[in-house]
N, C-alpha and C positions, 0 to 999 in steps of 0.2 A: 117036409123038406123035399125038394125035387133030388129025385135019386141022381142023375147027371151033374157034377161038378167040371166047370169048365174055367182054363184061363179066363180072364177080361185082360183084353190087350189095350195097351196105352196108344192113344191116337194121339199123333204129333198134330200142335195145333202151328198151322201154317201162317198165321199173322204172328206168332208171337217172335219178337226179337229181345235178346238181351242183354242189357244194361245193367253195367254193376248200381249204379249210384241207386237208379229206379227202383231196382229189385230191394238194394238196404233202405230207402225212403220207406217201401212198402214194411219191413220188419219192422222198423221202428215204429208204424202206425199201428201195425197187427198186434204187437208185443210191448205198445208203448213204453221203452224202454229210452234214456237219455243217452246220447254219444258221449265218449270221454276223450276223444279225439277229433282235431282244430277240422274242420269244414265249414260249408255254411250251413249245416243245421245243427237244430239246439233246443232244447227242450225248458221252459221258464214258466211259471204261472201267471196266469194273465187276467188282471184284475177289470171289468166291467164296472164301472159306474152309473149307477141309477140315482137321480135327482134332478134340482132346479142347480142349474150353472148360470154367472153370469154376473155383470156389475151391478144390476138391477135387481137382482134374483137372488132370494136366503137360500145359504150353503143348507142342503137337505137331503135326503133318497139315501141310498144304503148301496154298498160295496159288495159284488158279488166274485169272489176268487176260482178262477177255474184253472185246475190244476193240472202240471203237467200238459203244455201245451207244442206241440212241432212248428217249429218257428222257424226263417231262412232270411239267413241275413241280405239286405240288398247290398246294390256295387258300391255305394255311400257309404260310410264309417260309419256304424251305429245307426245306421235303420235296419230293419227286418219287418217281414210279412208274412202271411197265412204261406203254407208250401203250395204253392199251384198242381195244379190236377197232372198235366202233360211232367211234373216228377218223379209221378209213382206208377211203376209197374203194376197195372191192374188185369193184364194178362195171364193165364195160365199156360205154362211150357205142356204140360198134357191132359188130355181128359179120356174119361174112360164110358162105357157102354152100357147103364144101367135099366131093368124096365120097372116101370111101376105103372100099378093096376092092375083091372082085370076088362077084359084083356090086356094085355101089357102095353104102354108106351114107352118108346126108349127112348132114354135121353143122353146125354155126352155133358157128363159130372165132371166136375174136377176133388179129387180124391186127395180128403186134408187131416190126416193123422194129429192135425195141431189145432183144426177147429171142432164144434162138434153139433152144427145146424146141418141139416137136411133140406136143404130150398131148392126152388125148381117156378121156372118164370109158368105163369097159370095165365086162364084167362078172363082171370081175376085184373091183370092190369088194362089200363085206358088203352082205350082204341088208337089214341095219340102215340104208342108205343110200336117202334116199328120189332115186329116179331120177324122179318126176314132172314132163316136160314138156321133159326131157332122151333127147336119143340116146343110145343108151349101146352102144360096139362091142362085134360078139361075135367074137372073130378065130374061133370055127368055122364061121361061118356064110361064111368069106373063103376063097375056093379061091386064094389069091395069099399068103395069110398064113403066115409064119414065123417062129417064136418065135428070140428071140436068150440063147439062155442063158448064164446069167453076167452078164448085165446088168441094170442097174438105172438108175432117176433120183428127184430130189426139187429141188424147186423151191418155194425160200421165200422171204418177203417180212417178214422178221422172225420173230417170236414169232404170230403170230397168222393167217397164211393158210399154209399150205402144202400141197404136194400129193406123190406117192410113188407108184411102183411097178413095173411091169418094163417090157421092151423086147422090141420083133418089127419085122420088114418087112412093106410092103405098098404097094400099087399107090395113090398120090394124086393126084386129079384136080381141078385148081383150073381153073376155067372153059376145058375142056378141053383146058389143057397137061396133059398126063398124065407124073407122073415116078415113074417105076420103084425097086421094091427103097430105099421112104424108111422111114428109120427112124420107126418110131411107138409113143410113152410109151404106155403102159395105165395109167393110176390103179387103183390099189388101194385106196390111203387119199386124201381128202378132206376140208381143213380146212370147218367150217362155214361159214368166209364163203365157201369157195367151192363146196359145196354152194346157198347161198341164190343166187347168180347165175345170169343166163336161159343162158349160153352154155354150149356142151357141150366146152370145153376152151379152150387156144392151140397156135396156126403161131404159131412165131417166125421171121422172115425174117431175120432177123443171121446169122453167120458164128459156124462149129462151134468155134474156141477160147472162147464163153463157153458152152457145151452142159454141161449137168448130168449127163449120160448117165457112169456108171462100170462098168466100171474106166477106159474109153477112150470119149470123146465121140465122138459119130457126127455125118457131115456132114450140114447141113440141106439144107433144099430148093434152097436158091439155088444151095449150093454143087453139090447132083446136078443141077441145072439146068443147069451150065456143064460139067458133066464126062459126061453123060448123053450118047451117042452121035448117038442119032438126034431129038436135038434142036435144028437149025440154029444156026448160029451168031447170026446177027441175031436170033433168039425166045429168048436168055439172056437174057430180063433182065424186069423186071415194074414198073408203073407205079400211082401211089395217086391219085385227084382226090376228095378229101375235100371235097367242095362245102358250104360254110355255111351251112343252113339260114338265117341272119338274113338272107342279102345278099337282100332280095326283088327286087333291080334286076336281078337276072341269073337266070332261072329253072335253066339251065342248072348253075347253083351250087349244087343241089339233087339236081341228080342225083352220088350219090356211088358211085363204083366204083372198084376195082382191075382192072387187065389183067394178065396171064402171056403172056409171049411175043410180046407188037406193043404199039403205042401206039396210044392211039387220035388220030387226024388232027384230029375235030374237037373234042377238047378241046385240043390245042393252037391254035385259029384259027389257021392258016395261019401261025404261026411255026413258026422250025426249033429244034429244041430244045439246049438249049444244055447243055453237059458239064464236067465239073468232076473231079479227080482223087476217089480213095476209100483213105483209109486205115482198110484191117478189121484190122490188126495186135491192134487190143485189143477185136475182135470186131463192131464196132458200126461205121455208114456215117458213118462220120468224115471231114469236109473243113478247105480253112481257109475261114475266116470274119474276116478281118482288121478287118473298121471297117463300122458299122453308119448310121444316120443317123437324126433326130430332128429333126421340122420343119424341115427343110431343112437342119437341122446336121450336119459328117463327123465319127464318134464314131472317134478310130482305135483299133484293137483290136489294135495289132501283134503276130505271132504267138499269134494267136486260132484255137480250132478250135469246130468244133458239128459235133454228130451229129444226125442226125432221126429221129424215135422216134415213129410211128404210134401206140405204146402210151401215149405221155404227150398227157394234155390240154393243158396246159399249158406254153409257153416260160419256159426260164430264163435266165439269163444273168446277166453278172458285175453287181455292186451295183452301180457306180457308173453302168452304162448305165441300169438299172432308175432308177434316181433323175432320171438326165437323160429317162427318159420322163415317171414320173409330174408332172415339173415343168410338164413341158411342158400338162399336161392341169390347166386351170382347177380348184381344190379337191382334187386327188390328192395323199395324202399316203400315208405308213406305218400302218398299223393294228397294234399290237402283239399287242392283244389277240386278232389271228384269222391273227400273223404273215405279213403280206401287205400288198400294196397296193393301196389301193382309190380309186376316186374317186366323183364324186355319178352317182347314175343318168339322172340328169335334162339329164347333160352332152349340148347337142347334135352331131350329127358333125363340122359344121364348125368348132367348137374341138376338137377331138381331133385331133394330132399325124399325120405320117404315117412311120411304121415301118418301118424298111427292116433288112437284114441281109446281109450280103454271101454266094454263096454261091461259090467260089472267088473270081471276079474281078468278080461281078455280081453289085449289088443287085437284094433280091425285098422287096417290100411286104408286111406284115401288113394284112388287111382292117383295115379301122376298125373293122368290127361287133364283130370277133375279141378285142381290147383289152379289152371286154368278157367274164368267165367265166361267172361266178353272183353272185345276190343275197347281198350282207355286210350287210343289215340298216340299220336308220338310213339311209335313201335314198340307201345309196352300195352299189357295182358290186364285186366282187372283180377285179381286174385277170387276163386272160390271159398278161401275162409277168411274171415271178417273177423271186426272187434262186436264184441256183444253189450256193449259199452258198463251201464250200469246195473245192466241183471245179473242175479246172481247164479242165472244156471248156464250151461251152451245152451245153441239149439244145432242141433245135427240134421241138415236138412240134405237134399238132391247130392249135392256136395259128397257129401259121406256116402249117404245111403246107393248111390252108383258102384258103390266098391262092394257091396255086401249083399245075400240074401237075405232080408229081416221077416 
């Protein structure tokens, strides 16, 4: 392990714009999870037909059920269609500074505690692929690189993003933790939306049972982090301070970085940080999260869990908490029409609620600013926490994670 630990700072990606509706389109693909509230999207199983049809033609072929499918209804009563591409957020709000190889190549990750693929565009994909303004790996140019043959990954997000291609090893250097022999995706193939984004792939920091890698997922970094030799015990582990650009009371909340291997002391101001159990069984940093609070009210959430998800903008959580927020907020109501909730822009801070969520045994505040996403039009705000419709856990994503050092 390289003696020098250093921040990796968050580069703001300058194309990215936000959209509430786009950003929950995207969760519900990532999370495939169903809305439980009226929009136009909706989740239904969608039967294929294989056979002979026809007046001429014996009824024949077999019925194939695919299940849990993202559906959008059109302006007609009772039609719906696939969700179009220009719906979903396939942008990254930030990407971070990675090198891999030997010598190192650096690339601009986007950094997803909720996924847990390592891919990076190679040039492995067709020449028909415009790489302009993209890193693109060359494992021969890597005296460390070795191809894992037999292996493969694909990573999708519905019908409309997905990515494809093989697997090798090689040397990864995240703000000079340097972790040995990590499995690394190579794209071959390239869906267009993520061809049109600035970044030049994802780190997934989750836990290798949600890994796409076949025949046999390969462990991620976290996990070669804790199982890597000569990597001390005290420096397993990595920290995110996603700072809110809105909060301008705290400059310090601008500065946005992750650490590998230490904390940093003075984002914690002189507290000691505080720990909480971690259920990765189903891949993701899963805790409990029992009872939450809402202007000074206790929401109890018994037998409540959340995960936290650097890759989601946005908090979700169960309806009936989301309701007891937007109440809370003078003119917040439901918007149907952009499935979400919104309230007026114009709401000052001082009426605005204060947001708590428990994270084992201890509540942590959402900034105020945070409650705020993006512009929904008609001088009202898209709300940053969300319904999680019919999953049974939160996910605590940008939203939350802006209030805290984790």
């Amino acid at each position: 392990m390289a003696s020098k630990l250093t921040k990796i700072k968050l580069v703001h990606n300058p194309k990215y714009q936000a959209s509430g509706p786009k950003s929950y389109v995207y969760l519900l693909k990532k999370y495939k999870f169903g809305p439980t509230t009226d929009g136009p999207y909706f989740v239904t199983n969608k039967v294929h037909q294989q056979g002979k049809h026809g007046e001429t033609k014996a009824v024949g072929g077999k019925a194939h059920v695919q299940q849990r499918v993202l559906l959008k209804r059109g302006a007609t009563q009772g039609q719906a269609g696939e969700v179009p591409a220009e719906d979903e957020q396939n942008d990254s709000e930030y990407l971070c500074e990675v090198k891999i190889g030997t010598p190192g190549q650096n690339f601009k990750l986007d950094f997803d505690t909720g996924s847990a693929d390592l891919w990076i565009w190679s040039t492995e994909l067709p020449k028909s692929t415009s790489t302009a303004g993209h890193t693109v790996f060359d494992p021969k140019k890597s005296s460390t690189f070795k191809n894992s043959s037999g292996s493969t990954w694909k990573i999708s997000y519905g019908d409309n993003s997905s990515a494809s291609g093989t697997v090798g090893t090689d040397k990864v250097d995240i703000g000079g933790l340097v972790i040995k022999n990590q499995a690394i995706e190579l794209a071959n193939t390239l869906s267009e939306q993520f061809q049109q984004g600035v970044g030049d792939g994802l780190l997934g920091l989750a836990w290798g049972n949600i890994n796409t890698v076949s025949p046999k997922p390969v462990a991620t970094p976290v996990e070669n982090m804790i199982t890597q030799e000569d990597i001390p015990k005290k420096s397993e582990l990595f920290t995110a301070h996603l700072g809110s650009v809105n909060d301008d009371g705290d400059a310090d909340r601008k500065d946005s970085f992750y650490t590998f291997g230490y904390i940093d002391q003075d984002a914690l101001g002189g507290q000691e940080p505080y720990y909480t159990p971690v259920d990765n069984s189903q891949g993701f940093w899963q805790f409990t999260s029992a009872s939450a609070t809402v202007a000074g009210e206790t929401v109890d959430r018994s037998g409540n869990t959340a995960i936290a998800d650097t890759g989601t903008t946005l908090a979700l959580v169960d309806d009936a908490t989301c309701e007891k927020i937007y109440k809370a907020i003078p003119g917040g109501k439901f918007d149907s029409t952009q499935q979400g909730y919104v309230f007026p822009t114009d709401t000052a801070a001082d009426k605005l609620p204060i947001v708590s969520f428990a994270v084992g045994e201890k509540q942590f505040d959402v900034n105020k600013a945070d409650l705020a996403f993006a512009d929904a039009g008609n001088g009202m705000t898209y709300g940053g926490i969300q319904s999680r419709g019919d999953l049974t856990f939160d996910i605590l994503g940008d939203t939350f994670l802006k209030g805290i050092y984790a």
